[in-house]
N, C-alpha and C positions, 0 to 999 in steps of 0.2 A: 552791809545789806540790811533792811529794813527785820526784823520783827515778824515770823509767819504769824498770821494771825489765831488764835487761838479760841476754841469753840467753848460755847457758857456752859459745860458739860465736864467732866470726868468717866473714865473708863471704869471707875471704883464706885462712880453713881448707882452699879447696878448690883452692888454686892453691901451685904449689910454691914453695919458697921454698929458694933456691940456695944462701944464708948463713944460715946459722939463727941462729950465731955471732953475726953484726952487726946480727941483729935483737934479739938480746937487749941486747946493748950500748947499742942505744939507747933502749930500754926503759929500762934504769937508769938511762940519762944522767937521764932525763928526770924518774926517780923523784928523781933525787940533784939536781935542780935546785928539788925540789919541796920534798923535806926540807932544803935548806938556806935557800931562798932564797922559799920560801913559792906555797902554789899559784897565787899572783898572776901572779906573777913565769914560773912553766913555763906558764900559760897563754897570758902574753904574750910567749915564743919562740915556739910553737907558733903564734898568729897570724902572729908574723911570717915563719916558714917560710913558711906556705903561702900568704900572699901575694906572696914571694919568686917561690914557683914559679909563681903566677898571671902574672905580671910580663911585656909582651910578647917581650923578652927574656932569660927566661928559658932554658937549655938547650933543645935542638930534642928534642922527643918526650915530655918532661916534663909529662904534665896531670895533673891531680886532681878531682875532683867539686866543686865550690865552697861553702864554708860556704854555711847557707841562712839564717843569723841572727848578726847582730854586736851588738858595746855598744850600748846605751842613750846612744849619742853623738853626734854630727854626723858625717858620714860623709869632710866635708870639712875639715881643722884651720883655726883663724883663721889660722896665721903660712901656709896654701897659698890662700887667697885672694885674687880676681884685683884690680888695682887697679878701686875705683868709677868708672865715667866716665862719672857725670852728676852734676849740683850735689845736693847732698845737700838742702840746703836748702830751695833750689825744691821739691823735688818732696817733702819735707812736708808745706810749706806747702801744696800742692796734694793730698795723701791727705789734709790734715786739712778742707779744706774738701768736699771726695766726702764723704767721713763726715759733716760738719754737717749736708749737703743730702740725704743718706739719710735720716739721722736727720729731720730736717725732713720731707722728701715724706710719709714713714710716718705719722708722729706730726699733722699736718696731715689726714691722709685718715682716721687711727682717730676725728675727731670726724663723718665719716657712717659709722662704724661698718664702714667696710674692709677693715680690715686692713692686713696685710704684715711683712714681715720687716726687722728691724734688725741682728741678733745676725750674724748668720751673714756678709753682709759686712764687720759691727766687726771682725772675727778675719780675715779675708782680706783685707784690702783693701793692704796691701802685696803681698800674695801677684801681684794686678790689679795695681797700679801698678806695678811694675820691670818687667813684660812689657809694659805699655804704653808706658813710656819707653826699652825698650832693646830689644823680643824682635818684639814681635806685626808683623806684617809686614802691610800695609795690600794695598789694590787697586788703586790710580792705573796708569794704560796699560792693557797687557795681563797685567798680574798676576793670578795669581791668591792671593795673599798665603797668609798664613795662616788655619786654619780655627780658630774659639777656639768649644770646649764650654764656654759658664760657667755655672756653678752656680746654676740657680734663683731659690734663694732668695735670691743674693746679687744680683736685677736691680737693690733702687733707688740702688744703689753705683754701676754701670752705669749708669744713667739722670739719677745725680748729676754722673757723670764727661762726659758730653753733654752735660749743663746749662754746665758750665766750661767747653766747646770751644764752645759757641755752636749746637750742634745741634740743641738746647731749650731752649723756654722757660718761665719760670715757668706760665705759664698752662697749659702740657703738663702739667707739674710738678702741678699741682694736679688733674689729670683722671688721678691713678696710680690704677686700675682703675675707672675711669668711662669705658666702653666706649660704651655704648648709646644710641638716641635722640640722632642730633645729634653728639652729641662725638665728631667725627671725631678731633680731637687727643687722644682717651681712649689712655691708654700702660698696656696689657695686663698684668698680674701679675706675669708670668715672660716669660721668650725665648718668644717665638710670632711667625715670620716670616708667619702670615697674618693676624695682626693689625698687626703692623709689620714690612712686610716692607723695608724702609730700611736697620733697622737690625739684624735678628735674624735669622741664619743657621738655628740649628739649635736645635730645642724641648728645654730637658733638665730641665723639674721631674717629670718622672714617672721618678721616679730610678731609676738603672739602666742606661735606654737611652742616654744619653748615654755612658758608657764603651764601650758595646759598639759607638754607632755612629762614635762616633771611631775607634777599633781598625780598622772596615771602612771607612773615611772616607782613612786612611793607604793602607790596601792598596789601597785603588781611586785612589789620587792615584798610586801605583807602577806600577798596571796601568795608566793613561794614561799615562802613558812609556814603559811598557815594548813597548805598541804602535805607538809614534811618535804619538799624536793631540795631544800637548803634553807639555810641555819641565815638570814638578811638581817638579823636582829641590830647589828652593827652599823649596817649601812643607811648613811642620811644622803639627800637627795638633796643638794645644794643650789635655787635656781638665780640667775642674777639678772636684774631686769630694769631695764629705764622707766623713769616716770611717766615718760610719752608711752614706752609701750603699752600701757594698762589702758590705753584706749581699746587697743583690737579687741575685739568680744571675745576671741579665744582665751584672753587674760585673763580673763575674771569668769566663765565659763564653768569651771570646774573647783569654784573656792568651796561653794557647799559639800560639795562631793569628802574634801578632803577634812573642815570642820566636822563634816556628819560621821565620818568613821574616825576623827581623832587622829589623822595621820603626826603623828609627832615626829616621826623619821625624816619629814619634809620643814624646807628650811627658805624662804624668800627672802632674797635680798634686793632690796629697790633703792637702785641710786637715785637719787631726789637731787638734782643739780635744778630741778623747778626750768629744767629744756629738753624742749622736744628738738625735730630737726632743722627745722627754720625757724623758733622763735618760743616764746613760756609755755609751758603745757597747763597754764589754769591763770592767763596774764588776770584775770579781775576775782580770781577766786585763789580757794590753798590746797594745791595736790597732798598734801601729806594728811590735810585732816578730812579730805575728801575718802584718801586709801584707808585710812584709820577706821573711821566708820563701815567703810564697806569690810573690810577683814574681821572688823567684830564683827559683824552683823551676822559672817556667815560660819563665825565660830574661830576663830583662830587668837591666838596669842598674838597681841602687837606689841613689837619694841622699838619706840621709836629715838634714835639717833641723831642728835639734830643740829646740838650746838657744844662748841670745843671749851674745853677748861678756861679761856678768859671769860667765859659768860657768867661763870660760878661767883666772883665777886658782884657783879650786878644783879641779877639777881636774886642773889642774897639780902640787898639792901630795896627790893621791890617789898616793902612791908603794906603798900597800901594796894596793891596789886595792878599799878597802872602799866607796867609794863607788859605784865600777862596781858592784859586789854591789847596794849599793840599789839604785841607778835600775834596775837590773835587776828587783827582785823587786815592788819595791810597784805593787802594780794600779793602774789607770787612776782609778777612781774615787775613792783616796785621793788622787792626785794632783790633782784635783779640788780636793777638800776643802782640802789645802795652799793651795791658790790663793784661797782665800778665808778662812781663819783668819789669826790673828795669830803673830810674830815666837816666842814661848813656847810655842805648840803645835807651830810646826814644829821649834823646836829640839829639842822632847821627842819627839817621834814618828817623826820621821825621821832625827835626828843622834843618838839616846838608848839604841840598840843595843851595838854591838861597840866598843869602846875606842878603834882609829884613827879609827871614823865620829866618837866623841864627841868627840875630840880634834879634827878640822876644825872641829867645828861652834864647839866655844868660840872659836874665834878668830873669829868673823863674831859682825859688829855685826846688832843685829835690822835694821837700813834693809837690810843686804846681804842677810837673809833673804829680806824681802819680796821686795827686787827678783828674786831669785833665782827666788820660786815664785808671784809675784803679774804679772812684766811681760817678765822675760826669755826670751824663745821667738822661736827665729830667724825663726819665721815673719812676726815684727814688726819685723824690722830687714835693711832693705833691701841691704847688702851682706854677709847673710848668704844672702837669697835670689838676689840676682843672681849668686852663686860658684853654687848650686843648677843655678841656668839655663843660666847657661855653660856646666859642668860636663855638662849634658842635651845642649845644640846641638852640642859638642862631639866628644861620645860617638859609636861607629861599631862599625854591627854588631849591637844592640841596642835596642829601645826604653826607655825612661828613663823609671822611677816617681821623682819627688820625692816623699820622707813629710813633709811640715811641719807643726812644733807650731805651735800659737800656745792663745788662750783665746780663748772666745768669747763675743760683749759685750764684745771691748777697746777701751777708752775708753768705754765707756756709764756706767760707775763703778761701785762695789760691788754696787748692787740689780742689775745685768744681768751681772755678770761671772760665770763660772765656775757660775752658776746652774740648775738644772736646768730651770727653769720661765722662761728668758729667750727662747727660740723663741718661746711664744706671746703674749708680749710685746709689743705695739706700740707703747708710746710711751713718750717719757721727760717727767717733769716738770719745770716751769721751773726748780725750781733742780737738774735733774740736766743741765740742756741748759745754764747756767751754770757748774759745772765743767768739763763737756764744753767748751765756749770755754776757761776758761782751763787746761786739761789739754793741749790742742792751741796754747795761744797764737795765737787768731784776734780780729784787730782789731774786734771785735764791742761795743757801746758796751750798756751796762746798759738805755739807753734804747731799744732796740732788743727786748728783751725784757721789756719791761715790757706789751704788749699780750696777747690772749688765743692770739693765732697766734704760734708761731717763725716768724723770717722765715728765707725763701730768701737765700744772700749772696753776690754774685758780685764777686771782687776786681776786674773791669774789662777788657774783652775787651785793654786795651792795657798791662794789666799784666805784671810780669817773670811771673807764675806762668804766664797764660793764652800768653803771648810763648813762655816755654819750651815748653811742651805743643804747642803750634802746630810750633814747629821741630823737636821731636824726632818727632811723628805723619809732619811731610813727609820727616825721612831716610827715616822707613820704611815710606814710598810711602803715607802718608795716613791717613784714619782709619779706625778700629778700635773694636768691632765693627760691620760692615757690610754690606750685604747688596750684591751687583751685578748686574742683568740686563742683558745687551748684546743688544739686540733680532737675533736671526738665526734665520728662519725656516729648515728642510729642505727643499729641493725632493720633489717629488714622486716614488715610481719608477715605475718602469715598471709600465704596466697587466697585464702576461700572469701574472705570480703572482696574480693576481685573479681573471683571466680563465681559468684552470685550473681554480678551483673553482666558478666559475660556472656552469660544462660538465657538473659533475657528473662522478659517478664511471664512469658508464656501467653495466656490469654489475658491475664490481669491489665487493666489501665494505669500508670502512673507516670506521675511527671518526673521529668528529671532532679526537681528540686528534690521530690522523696528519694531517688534512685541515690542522690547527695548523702542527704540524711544518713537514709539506709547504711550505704557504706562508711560512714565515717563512725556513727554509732557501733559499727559493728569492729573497725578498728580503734575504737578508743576500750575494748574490750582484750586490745593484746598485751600479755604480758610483760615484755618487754618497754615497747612502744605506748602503751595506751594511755596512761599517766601522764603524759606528755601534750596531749592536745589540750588546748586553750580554742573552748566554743565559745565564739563574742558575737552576741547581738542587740542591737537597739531597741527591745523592745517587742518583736516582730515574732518570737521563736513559735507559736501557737498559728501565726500566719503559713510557718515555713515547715509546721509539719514536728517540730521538734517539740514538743510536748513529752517525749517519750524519753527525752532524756533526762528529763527533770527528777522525777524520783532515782533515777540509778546513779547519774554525775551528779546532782544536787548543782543548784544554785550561790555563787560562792558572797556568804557575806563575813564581813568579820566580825559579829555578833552573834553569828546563828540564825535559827529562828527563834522568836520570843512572841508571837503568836500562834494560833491556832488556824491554819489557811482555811478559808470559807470550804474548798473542796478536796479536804483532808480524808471521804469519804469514797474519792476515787481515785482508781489506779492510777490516771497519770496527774498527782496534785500538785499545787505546785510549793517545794520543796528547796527550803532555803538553807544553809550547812557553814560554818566554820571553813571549812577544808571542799567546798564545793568549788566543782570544775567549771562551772559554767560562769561567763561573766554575763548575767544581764543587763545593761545600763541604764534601759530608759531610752527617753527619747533623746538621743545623743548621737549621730553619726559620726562629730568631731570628737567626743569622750570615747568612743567604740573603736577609732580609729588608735587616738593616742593609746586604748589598752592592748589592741594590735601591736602597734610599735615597738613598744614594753615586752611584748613576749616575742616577737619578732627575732629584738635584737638579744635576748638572755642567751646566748650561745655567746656573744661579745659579754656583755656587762655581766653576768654572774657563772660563765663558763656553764651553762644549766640550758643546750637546746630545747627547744618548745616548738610545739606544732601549732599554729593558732590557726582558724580558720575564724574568719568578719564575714557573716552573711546579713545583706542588709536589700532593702527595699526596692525596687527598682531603679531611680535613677539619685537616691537619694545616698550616694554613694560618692562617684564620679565627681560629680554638678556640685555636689556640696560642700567635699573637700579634696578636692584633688591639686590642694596647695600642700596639706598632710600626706598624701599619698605619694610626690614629691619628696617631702622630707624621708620619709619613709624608705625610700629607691636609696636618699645619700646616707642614711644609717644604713645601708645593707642590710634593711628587714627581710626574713626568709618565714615567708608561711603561703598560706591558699585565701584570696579574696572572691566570694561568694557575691556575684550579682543574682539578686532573687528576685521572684517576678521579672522577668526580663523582658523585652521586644516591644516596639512599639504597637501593636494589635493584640498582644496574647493575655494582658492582662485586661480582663472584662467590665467595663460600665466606669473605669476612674476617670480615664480622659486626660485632659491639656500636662496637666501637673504631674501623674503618675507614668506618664508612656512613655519608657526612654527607645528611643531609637538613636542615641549618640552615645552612651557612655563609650562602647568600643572606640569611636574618634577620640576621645579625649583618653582614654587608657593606651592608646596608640602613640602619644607623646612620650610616655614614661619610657625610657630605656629600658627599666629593670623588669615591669611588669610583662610577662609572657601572655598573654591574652589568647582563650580558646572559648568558642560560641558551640560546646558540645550537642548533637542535633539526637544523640543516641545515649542510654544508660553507660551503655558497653564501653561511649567512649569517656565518659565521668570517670568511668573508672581506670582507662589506661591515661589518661591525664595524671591524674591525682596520686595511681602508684609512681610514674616517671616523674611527678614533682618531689614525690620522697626520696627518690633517688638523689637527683641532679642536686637538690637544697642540702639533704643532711649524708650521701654518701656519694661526693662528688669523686668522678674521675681523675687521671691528672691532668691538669691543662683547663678543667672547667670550668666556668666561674658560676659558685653554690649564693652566689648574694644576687638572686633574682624574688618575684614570688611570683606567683600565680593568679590569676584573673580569672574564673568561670564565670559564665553567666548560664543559668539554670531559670527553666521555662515552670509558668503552674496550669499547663495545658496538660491532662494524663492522655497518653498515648499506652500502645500495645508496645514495650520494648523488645526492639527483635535481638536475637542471637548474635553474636560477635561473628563477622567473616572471618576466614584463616586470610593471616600474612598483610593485614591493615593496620597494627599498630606504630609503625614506622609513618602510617601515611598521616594517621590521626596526628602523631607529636607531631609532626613536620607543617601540616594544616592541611592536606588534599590528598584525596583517594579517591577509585570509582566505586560507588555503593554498589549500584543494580547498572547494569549493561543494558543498550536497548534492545528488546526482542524486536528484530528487525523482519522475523517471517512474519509477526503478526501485523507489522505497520505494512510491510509488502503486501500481504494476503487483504488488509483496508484499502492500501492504494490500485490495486488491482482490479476493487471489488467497485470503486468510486469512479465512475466517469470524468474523464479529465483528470487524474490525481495524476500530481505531479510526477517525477523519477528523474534520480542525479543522470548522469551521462553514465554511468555505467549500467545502470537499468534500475538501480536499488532506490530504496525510497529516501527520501532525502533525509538526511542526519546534521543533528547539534548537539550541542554540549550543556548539561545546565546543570550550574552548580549552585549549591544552596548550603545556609550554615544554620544550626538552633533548628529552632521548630519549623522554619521554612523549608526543611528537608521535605515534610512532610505535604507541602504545597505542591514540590516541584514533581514529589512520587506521581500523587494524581494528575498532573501538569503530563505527566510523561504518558500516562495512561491515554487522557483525553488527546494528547497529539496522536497515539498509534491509533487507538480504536476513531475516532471523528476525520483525521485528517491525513494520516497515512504516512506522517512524520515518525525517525526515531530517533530518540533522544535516550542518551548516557546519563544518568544522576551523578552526579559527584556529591560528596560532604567533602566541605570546608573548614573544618575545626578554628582554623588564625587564618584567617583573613592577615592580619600585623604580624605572625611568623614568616609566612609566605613571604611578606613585600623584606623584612630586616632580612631575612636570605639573600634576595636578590640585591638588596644592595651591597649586600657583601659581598656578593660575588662580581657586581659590577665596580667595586673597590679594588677586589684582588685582580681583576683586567687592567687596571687603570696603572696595577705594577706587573702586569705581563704574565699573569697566572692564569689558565684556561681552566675557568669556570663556568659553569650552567645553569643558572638557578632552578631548583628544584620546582617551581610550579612549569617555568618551560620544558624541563624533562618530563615531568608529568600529564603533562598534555597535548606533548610530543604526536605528531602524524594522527590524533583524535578528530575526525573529520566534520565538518561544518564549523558553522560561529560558536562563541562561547558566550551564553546568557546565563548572569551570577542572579542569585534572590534571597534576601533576608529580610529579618523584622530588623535592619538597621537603616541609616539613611544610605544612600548609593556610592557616599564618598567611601564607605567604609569598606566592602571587595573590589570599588574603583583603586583601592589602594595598590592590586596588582597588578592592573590594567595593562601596565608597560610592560609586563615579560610572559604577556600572552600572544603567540603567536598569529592565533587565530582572532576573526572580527570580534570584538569586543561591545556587548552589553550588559546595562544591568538595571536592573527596579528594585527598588526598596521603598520608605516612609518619610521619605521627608517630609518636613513640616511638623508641625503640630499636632499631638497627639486630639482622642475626640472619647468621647464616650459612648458608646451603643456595642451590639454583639460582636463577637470576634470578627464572623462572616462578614456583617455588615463595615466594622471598621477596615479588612484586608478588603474589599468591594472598591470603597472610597479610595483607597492606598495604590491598587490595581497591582495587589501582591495574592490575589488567593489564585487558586488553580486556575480558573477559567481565565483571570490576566493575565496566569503565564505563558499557558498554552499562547495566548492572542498574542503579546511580546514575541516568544519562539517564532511565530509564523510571520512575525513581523521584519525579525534578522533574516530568516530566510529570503522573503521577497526581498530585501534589499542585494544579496547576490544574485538573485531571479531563480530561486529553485523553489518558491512558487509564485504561485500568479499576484500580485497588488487585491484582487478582487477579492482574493481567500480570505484575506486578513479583515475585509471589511463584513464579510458573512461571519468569518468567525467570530467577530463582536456584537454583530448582529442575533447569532445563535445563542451565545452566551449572554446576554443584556447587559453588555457593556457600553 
């Protein structure tokens, strides 16, 4: 690449300069080190200054900006690497048999046409083994060990390394993505803890999320100590990540985060095989000094891993530094191509430049080529990697990126190596699974492969391989990877945070989102329990009302405060604390989420239940990450998700961008999430107690790994008093609020010439149910039918719309095996006479969701479309969701059974300026 051009200017132009004298002097020093001694040579004094001055002891006040990119080298020399201290041997023998039994499980399952990945463990699987044998810190007692991100695609590596402890068995083995129907022992694709929750922590093939949620996985292992709830001082957060991964924004999303507070408990490992999944992750450029830059940049200790002990004699004999030049300039996906040509292309292509490169290269024998660009990558040799590791645990002050080379397909042999088409690869053929034994030197008899199936091969649970793995898993408190529940329900708190909003607001106005606030502030106040909540918000908490938690829960940072807050002079300032409760993030939805997750799952990873409530934006939730919200469901996260500001009309003047009227659709997808559009305080609050039950004091038979979805209005209403004998209706999603008073629509219909009457005499009656703030629509909606039109209409609230419909289909499930079932919106709505008109501030698909197990004629109005900006009034106008629409809707389902006249309906819109 050319030379960026450089500006006729310095950044030091603006600062005085005492000695002008001795700045020129070293200017020429350094020219006259260059002209004599070659630009090799002043570039490597120049390195060593400045690491000089990096040096912990270096001179007191001495700093400098830190290079953001170094050689194309190992970052660690072979002669500073630490002694090995495990049998080398063993544990081989034991990576080479994980690789046969990868390979085997894959290759085995691509004959029902499967799948699965081989490649991508070949190239890591020492990267796994030395943390297994030296690093990963298990669970036994009260540990909370280590948390290990691994890599996706590299599960059946993992799932082979189980098989050699005795935690699987072949017949698991043979059921690798054979889930369904029966095969409880089916072992799920990738990490999916609620497929197997035994053994798999944290879901990472939707790549991306896995970096970012390790980053908030570290920071929240800190905030529990920093609170006193547990001692995490131990625990490092192991993340393992492809080169291509580090595209997704969520990679790199959270590096400053974890640079700015020093996470040093956090450990990144990036296999650098320099492939993505069809082909180079940087073909004309170099991913490792591309990630090098970016990790300094945002503070982190880089180690990077690169090249295997035969590189140590070459160079060594690079005195004039042309080889540094190469490895420097040639892109990634020539390097590539090296790795798969012969001995003659790489000496011409690579050693066939400048005169000192061609003079190295004739002295290497073509074997020494090969090895050089065919098999040596530190990433492949075990105490290249464990100096890595150390070198990580070590480190203080910093979080720690490992970049480690390796190829990908090593050991699968030529067809899979270095290939660009070896991802989609699943199997190898018998005589590629024949070198593979004798490439790895596994006692494997010819008659053993001579069948149509590669066998499984387990050296003997009472073998030195199986023996060693056994005692090094127990130094380090057991095995790894693993999942642990220690059964400990939360007590209950106190009833009166409940009993507040039950009472209603009285005359007062407030919205639901305060009535939220309200109570959750007031239970983070219990004894027991209070300690316990985790408030996470992006930024927004002043929007939502929570300002008032700030001085008493404090702001949680792990410095403190080290300023003086601008409005340090009033009651609610804002207040930043060591040991503070609150997580504020910033503008961060995806960071807010991943610290959700983290406290979500701490009843799993630190045996330490937490109550986290995420309240965030309007639709800036859902829409933004509801690929985290996902991961979220297969961790089995248990807490309360806060949609604020909610409805497509009720937040005032934002328009297109701010209006959600869909998140419920898309929260509708998730299994785990229970979704409730509360229209009342009273029901915030029997929500929110029934989710502390179900999450942290579940029944038997129930399942406690769901969470919770509110969406909370910033419309302040007058909150009325709880009905008796509605909180069955609330959890369930349907109840009747207000009944119609039907003398007074009689005594309108009576009093209006022509007003219509059912066949019994009575005035005609419908159903209209409404969820969230549109309750409040359909009250007056019901008013304007009795007093104008002589209609009477039943209010229902709708709490789930998505509880409702997951009932009926389970009840329409348990028909389907001969169980007489009813789903509870048709028992509920049971002999309710006239049509049924649903209304909310969501789009129409979302109480269309019940539509099928309503007995009666079915309608409904909502927002669809695109959000707008103007008055509330004026936006639900456009929408034909405020009172006067529904009323006209209402009379509209009527006329269509004929119980009133077609002409009503057109007066009625007429009256109303519709």
């Amino acid at each position: 690449m050319p030379d960026a051009v450089r500006p006729p200017y310095s950044q030091l132009d603006q600062l005085p300069d005492r000695d002008p004298q001795e700045t020129a002097e070293w200017r020429e020093s350094l020219d006259a080190v260059t002209e004599a001694a070659g630009p090799h040579r002043a570039a490597y004094l120049l390195r060593r200054t400045l690491e000089h001055a990096a040096r912990p002891d270096a001179p007191r006040g001495l700093s400098l900006p830190a290079l953001q990119e170094t050689d194309y080298v190992n970052t660690i020399p072979t002669a500073a690497e630490p002694a090995y201290p495990g049998d080398e041997a063993l544990e081989a023998r034991i990576t080479a048999w994980n690789r046969w039994n990868a390979a085997a499980m894959v290759t085995r399952g691509a004959r029902f046409g499967l799948g699965g990945h081989i490649a991508t463990f070949a190239s890591a699987a020492w990267l796994y083994e030395t943390g297994f044998q030296h690093f990963f810190r298990g669970k036994e007692g009260d540990q909370s060990g280590d948390q290990l991100y691994l890599q996706g695609h590299a599960s059946p590596g993992i799932y082979a390394r189980a098989f050699l402890d005795g935690r699987l068995g072949e017949a698991q083995l043979d059921r690798f993505r054979q889930e369904a129907a029966g095969n409880t022992g089916g072992l799920p694709s990738y990490p999916h803890p609620r497929r197997l929750p035994w053994l798999w922590e944290f879901p990472t093939v939707s790549m991306g999320l896995g970096p970012l949620s390790a980053i908030y996985q570290a920071r929240f292992n800190r905030y529990l100590e920093h609170r006193g709830i547990k001692d995490t001082s131990a625990s490092r957060v192991w993340a393992f990540l492809g080169d291509g991964e580090m595209d997704e924004p969520e990679s790199t999303a959270a590096l400053a985060l974890a640079g700015r507070e020093g996470l040093d408990n956090l450990t990144f490992v990036i296999n650098c095989n320099l492939q993505r999944l069809d082909g180079p992750v940087r073909p004309n450029f170099k991913i490792v000094q591309e990630l090098e830059a970016q990790f300094r940049a945002a503070g982190w200790n880089v180690v990077k891993a690169l090249w295997g002990a035969a590189w140590d004699e070459v160079l060594a004999r690079d005195t004039e530094g042309a080889l540094l030049r190469r490895l420097r300039e040639v892109p990634d996906a020539q390097f590539q191509t090296y790795a798969t040509r012969d001995a003659s292309y790489v000496r011409e292509h690579f050693f066939g430049g400048e005169p000192a490169l061609a003079a190295l290269g004739r002295d290497l024998t073509d074997a020494k080529l090969l090895e050089l660009f065919q098999t040596s990558r530190a990433g492949h040799e075990p105490r290249k990697v464990y100096a890595a590791y150390r070198a990580a645990v070590e480190h203080r002050g910093a979080p720690t990126v490992i970049l480690a080379q390796t190829v990908k397909g090593y050991t699968l042999g030529p067809g899979f190596e270095s290939r660009n088409a070896n991802h989609q690869m699943k199997k190898l053929t018998g005589k590629e699974f024949r070198a593979m034994r004798d490439l790895l030197e596994l006692p494997i008899p010819d008659s053993a492969l001579s069948g149509d199936l590669v066998p499984y091969w387990h050296p003997g649970q009472d073998s030195p391989e199986v023996r060693y793995l056994h005692e090094r898993r127990a130094a380090l408190g057991g095995p790894a990877p693993a999942r642990k529940v220690v059964a400990r329900p939360l007590p209950a708190p106190a009833q009166k945070p409940f009993e507040a909003l039950y009472k209603g607001s009285g005359t007062q106005e407030i919205a639901t989102t305060m009535a939220f606030v309200r109570l959750v502030k007031d239970l983070m106040r219990d004894k027991e329990t209070g300690h316990r909540w985790v408030p996470i918000v992006p930024d927004e908490a002043r929007t939502f009302g929570m300002e008032s938690l700030f001085p008493s829960a404090g702001i949680y940072s792990p410095v403190g405060q080290t300023y003086d807050p601008v409005d340090r002079d009033q009651l609610l300032y804002y207040k930043e604390a060591r040991n503070g409760q609150i997580l504020n993030e910033g503008i961060t939805e995806a960071g807010s989420l991943a610290d959700f997750t983290a406290a979500a799952t701490s009843y799993a990873t630190h045996a330490e239940p937490m109550i986290p409530f995420y309240i965030f934006y309007s639709m800036f939730g859902w829409q933004r990450t509801a690929d985290q919200f996902w991961a979220l469901a297969d961790q089995l996260g248990r807490g309360f998700v806060i949609g604020a500001t909610a409805g497509r009309t009720t937040m005032t003047g934002e328009g297109l961008q701010h209006a959600d009227g869909h998140s419920h659709l898309i929260a509708s997808t998730n299994p785990a999430a229970l979704s409730y559009d509360p229209a009342f305080a009273y029901e915030v609050a029997v929500i929110v107690k029934e989710g502390l039950r179900r999450m942290y004091r579940p029944e038997a038979g129930e399942d406690p790994d769901v969470f919770y979805y509110l969406t909370v209005y910033n419309e302040t209403k007058v909150q009325p008093p709880m009905p008796e004998g509605v909180e069955e209706g609330i959890i369930k999603g349907l109840y009747r609020y207000r009944p119609a008073d039907e003398q007074a629509a009689a005594a309108s219909a009576a009093a209006s010439t022509g007003a219509p009457t059912t066949d019994g005499g009575g005035p005609p009656r419908l159903q209209l149910l409404a969820s969230g703030t549109a309750i409040h629509w359909a009250l007056d909606a019901q008013r304007l039918l009795a007093d104008d039109w002589g209609v009477a209409a039943d209010v229902w609230s709708a709490p789930s719309w998505t509880e409702l419909r997951r009932d009926a289909l389970s009840c329409d499930a348990a028909q389907l095996k001969g169980e007489d079932r009813v789903p509870y919106v048709t028992r509920a709505l049971a002999g309710a006479p006239g049509p049924v008109l649903a209304v909310s501030d969501w789009m129409r698909s979302v109480p269309d969701q019940i539509a099928p197990w309503v007995e009666q004629d079915w309608t409904s109005i909502g927002t669809d479309g695109f959000g707008l900006s103007d008055t509330r009034e004026a936006v639900r106008r456009h929408f034909g969701v405020d009172p006067q629409s529904v009323a006209v809707a209402a009379l509209a389902a009527l006329a269509k059974r004929g119980e009133v006249k077609p002409e009503t309906v057109r007066e009625a819109a007429e009256r109303y300026g519709l």
